[in-house]
N, C-alpha and C positions, 0 to 999 in steps of 0.2 A: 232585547229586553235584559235587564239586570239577573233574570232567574236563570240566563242562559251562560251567564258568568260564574252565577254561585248558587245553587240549588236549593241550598241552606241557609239561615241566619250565622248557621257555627262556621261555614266556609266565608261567608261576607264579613263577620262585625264580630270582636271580644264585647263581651257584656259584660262592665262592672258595678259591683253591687249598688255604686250609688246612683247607678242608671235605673236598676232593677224598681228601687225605691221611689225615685222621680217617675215610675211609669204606675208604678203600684198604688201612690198613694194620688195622679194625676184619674188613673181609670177607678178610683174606689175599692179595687181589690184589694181587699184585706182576708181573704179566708184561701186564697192561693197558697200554695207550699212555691216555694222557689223553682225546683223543677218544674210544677205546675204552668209557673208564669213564664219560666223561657218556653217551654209547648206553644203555648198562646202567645208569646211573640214572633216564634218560629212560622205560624201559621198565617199571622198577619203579613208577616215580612215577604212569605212566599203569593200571597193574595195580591198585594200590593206589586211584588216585583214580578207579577206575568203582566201587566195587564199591557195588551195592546199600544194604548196610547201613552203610557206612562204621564199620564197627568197627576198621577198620585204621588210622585216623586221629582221632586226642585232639587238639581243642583245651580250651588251657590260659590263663588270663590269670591271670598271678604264678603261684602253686601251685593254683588253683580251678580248676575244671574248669567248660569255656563249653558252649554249646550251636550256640554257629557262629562265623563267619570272621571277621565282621565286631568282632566283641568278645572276639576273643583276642590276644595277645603272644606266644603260643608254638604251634606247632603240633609234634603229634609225630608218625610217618608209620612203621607199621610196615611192613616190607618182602617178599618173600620172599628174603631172603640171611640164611644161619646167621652167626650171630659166630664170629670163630675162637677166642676168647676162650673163651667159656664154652658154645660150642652153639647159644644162644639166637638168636629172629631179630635182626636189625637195625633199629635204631630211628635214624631221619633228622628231625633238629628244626630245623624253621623257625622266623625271628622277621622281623619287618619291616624293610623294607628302608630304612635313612634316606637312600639315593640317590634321591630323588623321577624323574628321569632311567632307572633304572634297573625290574625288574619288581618286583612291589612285596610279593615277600619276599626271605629271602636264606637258603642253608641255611647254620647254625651249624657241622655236625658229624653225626656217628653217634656212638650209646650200646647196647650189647646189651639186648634185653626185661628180662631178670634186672637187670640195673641200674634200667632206668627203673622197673620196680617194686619194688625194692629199698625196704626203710626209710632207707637211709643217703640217698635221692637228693633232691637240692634244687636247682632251675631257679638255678642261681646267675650265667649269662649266659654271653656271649663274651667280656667284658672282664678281661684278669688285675686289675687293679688294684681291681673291683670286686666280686671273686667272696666275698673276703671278707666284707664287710660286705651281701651279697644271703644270704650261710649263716647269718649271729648277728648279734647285736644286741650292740653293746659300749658302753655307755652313758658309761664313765669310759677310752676309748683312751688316751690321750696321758698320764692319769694314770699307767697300767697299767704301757704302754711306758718309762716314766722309771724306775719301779719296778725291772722286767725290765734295762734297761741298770746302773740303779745299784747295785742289790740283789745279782742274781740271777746273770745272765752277766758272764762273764770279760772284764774289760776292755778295751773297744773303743771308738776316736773313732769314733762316727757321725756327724760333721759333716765339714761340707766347710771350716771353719776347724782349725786347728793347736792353738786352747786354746780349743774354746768354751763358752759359755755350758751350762748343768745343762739347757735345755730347749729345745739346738739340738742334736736327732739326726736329721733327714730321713731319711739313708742307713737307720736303724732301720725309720723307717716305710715307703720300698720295700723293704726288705727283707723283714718279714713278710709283706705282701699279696701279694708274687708268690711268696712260699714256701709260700702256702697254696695258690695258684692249683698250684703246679706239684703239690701234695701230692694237691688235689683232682683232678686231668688224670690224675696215676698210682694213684690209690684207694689213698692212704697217707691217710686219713683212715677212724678202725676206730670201728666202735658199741662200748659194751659188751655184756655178757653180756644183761640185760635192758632194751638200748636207750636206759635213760634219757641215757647222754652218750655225747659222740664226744672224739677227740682227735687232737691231728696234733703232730709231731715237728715242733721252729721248726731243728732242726741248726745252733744256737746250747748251749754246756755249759755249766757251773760255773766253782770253780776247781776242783773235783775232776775237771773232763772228763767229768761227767754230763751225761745229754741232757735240753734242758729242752722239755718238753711244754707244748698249751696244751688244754686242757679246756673242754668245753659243755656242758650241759644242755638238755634238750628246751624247749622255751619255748612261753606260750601267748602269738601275740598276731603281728603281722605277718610276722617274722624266725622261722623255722624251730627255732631254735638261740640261747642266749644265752649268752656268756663269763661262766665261772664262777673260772679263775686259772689261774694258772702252777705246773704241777706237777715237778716231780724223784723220781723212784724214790728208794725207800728215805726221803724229806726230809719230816718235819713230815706235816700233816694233808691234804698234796695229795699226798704221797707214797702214802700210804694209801688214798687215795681209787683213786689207779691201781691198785693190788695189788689192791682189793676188788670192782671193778670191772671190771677187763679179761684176757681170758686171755691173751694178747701186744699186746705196745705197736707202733706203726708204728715201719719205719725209717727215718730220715732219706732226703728226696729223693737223688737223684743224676739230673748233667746228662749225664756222657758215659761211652760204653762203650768206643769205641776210643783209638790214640793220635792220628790225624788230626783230633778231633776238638778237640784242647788242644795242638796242638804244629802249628808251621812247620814241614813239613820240607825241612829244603836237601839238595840233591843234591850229593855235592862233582864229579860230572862235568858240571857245567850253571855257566858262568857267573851273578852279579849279574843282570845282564841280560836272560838267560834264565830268571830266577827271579822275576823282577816280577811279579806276578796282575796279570791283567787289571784296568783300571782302567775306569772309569766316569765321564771330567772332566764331560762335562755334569749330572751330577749332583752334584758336587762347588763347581764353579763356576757353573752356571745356576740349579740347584732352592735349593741350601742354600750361598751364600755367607758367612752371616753363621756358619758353623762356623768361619770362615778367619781367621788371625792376619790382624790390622789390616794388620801389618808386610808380610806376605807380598802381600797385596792393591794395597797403594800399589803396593811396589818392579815385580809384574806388568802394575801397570795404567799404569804411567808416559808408555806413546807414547800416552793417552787424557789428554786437555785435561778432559774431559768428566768421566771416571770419578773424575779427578784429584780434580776440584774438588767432585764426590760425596760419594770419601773423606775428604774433610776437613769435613766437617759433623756438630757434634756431636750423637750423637740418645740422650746420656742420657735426657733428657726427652721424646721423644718418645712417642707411646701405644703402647700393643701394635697398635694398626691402622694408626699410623704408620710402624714401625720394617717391617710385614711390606710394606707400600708400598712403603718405600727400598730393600729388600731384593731385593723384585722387579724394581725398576730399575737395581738395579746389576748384576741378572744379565739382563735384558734389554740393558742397553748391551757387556756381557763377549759376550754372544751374537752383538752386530753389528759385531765388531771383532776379525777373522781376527788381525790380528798381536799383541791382548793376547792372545785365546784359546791362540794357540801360546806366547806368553811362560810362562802358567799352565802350560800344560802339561808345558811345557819343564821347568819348576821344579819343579814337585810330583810328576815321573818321577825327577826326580834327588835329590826327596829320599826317595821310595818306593825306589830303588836301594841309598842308603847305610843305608836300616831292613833291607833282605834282607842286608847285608854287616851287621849288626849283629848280625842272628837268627844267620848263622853264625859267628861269633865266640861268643854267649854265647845259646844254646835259651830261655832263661828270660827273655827276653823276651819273646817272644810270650805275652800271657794268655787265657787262657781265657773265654770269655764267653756269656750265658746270655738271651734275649729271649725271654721271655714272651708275647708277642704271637701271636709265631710258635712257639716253641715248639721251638728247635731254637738249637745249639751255634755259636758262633763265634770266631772269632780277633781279640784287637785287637793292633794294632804301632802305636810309637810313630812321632810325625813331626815330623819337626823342622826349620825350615826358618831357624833364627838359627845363630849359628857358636857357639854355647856348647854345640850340639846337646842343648839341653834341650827335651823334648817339648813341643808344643805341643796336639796332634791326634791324635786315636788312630783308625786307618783300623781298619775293621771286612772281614777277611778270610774267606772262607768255601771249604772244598774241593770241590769239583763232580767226584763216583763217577763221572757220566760220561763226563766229557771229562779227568778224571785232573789237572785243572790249579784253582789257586786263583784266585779273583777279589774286586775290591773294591767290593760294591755302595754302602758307605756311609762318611762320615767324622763323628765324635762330637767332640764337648766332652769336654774331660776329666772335670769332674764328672758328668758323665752316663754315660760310660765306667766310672766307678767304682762309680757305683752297679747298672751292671749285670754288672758283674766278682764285684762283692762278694756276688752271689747263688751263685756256684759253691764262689769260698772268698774271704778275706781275701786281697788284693793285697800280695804280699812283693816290690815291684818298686819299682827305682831310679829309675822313668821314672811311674808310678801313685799316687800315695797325696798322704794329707791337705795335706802340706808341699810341693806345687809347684803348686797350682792355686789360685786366690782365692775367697773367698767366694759359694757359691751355693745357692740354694733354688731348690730342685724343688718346693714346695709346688701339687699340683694338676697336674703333668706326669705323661702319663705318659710313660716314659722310653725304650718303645717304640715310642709311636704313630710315631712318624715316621722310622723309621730308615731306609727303603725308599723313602720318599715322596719 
């Protein structure tokens, strides 16, 4: 029995909070305190891992069904907690733990019984970026994808240059993979009538402002699922394929239900000042310096000899384990040097002040923004810290229900900003888009991983 391995949830599995959340909001608990609800998973976990027969617990390696601990990748752990969803019990899936540090699984999430044995269900992971290509097999992408941009949908720069090149769309390709990830989180991914394909809405149209769909077929062979095209209702032989195939088509994801969830709001009884979110400099200038205009960094670090002569070291050429070295030490020395840290501080408050006196002036600034990762809505505002006040930084704001006040856990690049903007909708903003930021590839980022870190 698994209880004879690990007594505990806290000796078997690391809980992380966006597990905590996926279980929270699957069993309807909302009036648990956090401790509360590890208690009440502790106790499930320990119900579940005596029993006898262990029928309550499937190991899984890929989609294959194992016969023990030692040779699976997925563990799935049925509960006694109903889903509020659909009735059904609670199903809690482990995968291993890549913290070797840490206990050596980790829970992913909760899914209801009715789901996990659903036809539609496919172990597709934790990772947004990769949930795609763990569902289908796309053997010709980038062909597809060029097709889809040049053919099909309504005209968009997906590049991070202003005229570029027929087979520089990055921004395309974050954008599908986390429009399926978010399709797949909210089961806007529909079988048809007799299973043979699935399809998911990309909330990418035509020029007629048709929705264009992407279609699978069952596949024999590792991948679950294999891309078969690009469909539009009513259009050609894929159009057909949908009508003959599906009784309702899914509908396009959507990121947010309220207004706090897309909009700043300014109080006009609260000064500027009083309107700051809570900031977060140690993360801003210790964890992730190298977000920071160059300019901004000299002009802060100027009473450091040290920092000085840092800053002026060119590390085009440096490696990628180069640059994350220099990086580290320039927020190691920003760390050991109380009068730049308050210099920074000083500066990046006051240009966080003049972004809230800008929100009030004109709402449409603040955008909307969408991480996958996590799996929840945010605010980016621009920042600007040269006197032409052209953006340089876009601070990542978020509202806290509890404490009624906004804070800023993190600060973005702008092309990375963009491409996680562009997943809610296309950025209509004077401070966002193609023509104010330089050339850059995301190829192999994801755009998430590290916004919190």
């Amino acid at each position: 029995m698994l209880i004879d391995q690990f007594k505990e949830i806290k000796d078997f599995a690391f809980l992380p909070e966006r597990a905590l959340v996926s279980f929270r909001i699957l069993s309807g608990n909302t009036k648990s305190t956090q401790y509360e609800l590890l208690q009440i998973i502790n106790s499930l976990y320990k119900k579940a891992a005596s029993e006898i027969e262990q029928a309550q617990i499937i190991y899984k390696n890929g989609n294959v069904v194992v016969s023990d601990l030692k040779s699976a990748d997925h563990i799935y752990m049925t509960v006694d907690v109903l889903s509020k969803e659909d009735g059904s019990a609670v199903v809690l899936i482990f995968v291993p733990n890549k913290n070797e540090n840490r206990q050596p699984w980790e829970m992913q999430g909760a899914i209801s019984a009715n789901e996990f044995h659903s036809d539609i269900f496919v172990e597709v992971g934790n990772k947004p970026r990769e949930m795609l290509f763990n569902y289908a097999q796309w053997n010709n992408y980038l062909a597809d994808l060029k097709q889809l941009k040049d053919e099909l949908a309504l005209y968009e720069n997906w590049s991070f240059k202003e005229n570029p090149s027929d087979d520089d769309f990055p921004i395309l390709k974050s954008y599908i993979n986390y429009t399926f990830a978010k399709a797949w989180q909210d089961k806007l991914i529909l079988l048809s009538i007799d299973g043979r394909y699935s399809v998911f809405n990309t909330g990418l149209v035509n020029r007629n402002y048709q929705y264009i769909f992407i279609l699978f077929e069952k596949n024999i062979g590792l991948k679950p699922w294999k891309f078969v095209m690009f469909c539009i209702p009513g259009v050609k032989h894929g159009g057909r394929l949908l009508a003959d195939n599906f009784n309702r088509l899914p509908k396009p994801v959507r990121y947010f239900s309220k207004i706090s969830d897309i909009s700043y709001i300014i109080s006009e009884e609260k000064t500027p000042d009083e309107q700051v979110p809570d900031l977060q400099p140690d993360h801003y200038f210790i964890d992730h310096p190298d977000r920071l205009p160059h300019c901004f960094l000299v002009d802060g670090c100027r009473k450091s000899s040290k920092l000085t002569e840092l800053l002026n070291i060119d590390i085009n050429n440096f490696t990628e384990k180069e640059k994350k070295e220099y990086w580290h030490k320039i927020g190691d020395e920003i760390t050991s040097d109380p009068d730049v840290y308050d210099d920074l501080e000083s500066a990046f408050r006051s240009a966080v002040r003049k972004t809230v006196m800008r929100v009030s002036w004109n709402y449409r600034t603040a955008i909307p923004v969408y991480f996958p990762s996590y799996n929840k809505m945010s605010i980016l505002l621009p920042l600007a810290f040269n006197t032409k006040r052209i953006a340089e930084v876009a601070l990542v704001v978020e509202y806290n229900s509890t404490s009624k006040k906004y804070t800023a856990p993190t600060i973005l690049t702008l092309p990375v900003a963009y491409s996680n903007a562009r997943l809610v909708c296309k950025p209509e903003s004077d401070w966002l888009n193609q023509r104010i930021f330089e050339a850059a590839e995301l190829e192999g980022l994801d755009i998430n991983e590290n916004d919190n870190s």
